[in-house]
N, C-alpha and C positions, 0 to 999 in steps of 0.2 A: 504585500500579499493581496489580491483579487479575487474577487468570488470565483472568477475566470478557469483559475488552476484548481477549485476546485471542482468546479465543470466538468475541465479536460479531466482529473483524474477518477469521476466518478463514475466512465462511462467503464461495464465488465471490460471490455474490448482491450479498451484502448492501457486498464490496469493490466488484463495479462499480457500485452506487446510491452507496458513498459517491465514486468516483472522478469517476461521471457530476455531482454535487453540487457538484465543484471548480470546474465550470465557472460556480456560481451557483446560483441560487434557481432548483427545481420544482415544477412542479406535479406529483400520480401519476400523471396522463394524460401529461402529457409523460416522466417513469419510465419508464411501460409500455412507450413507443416503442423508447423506447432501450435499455434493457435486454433487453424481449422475451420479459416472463413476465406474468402477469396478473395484473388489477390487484390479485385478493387476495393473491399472492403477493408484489405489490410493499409494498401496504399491512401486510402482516405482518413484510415486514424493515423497513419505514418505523419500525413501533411497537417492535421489539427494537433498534434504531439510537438513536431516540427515548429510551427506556426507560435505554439505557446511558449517556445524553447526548450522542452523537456530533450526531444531527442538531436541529434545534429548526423550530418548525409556527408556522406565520403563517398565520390567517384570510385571507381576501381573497373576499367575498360567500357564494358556493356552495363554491368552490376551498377547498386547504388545500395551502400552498406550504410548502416544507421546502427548510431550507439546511443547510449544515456549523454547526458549535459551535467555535471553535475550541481551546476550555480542554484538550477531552482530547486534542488534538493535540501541543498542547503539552507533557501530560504524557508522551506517549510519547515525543517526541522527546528531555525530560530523563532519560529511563527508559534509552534506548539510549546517549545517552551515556556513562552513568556506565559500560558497559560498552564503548566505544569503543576505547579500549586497547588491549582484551584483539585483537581483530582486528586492530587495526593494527601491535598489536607482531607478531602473525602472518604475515600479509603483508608486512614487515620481514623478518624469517626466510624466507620463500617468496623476494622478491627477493634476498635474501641466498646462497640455495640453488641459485638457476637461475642466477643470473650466474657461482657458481664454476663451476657442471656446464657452463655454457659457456665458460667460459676454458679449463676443463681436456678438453674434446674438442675434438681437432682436424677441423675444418669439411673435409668431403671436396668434394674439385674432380672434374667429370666432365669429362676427357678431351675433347674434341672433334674426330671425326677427319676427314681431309680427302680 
């Protein structure tokens, strides 16, 4: 894992191009729509997306359709893993912490009067 890819995916842009890609294979024209930047701004996070491996480019006449990759997906998912733990044993302690602080306050009742 590289700092690299978290670079490329912390830029907004270039997270909704890859989020918009979840849904399947684009064209840039269809990018542009849905993102709503232009198309050289789409085409320049296309080629740093590209470049990183995230997305990969399929001819198709004139067009040039781009999908997800799924390999560096995968490595990030084995990447946060191995740190999974560390927050889970955190939030263990957090529930651990809130259930005493409510056991030991007593839950005030408003009076209701008639």
């Amino acid at each position: 894992m590289h700092v690299s890819t978290f670079q490329v995916l912390a830029d907004p842009m270039r997270l909704r191009i890859v989020e918009t890609l979840q849904a399947g294979e684009h064209a840039v024209n269809d990018l542009v729509d849905k993102v709503d930047i232009h198309q050289s701004g789409v085409s320049r996070h296309l080629r740093i997306l590209h470049e990183a491996g995230f997305v990969q480019v399929r001819p198709e006449g004139q067009k040039r359709l781009y999908s997800l990759r799924p390999e560096p997906f995968c490595e990030l998912n084995a990447w946060v893993t191995n740190y999974r733990h560390f927050w889970e044993a955190r939030l263990d302690k957090f529930a651990e912490a809130l259930s005493y602080k409510q056991k030991a306050t007593p839950t005030k009742r408003k009076e209701i009067s008639k």
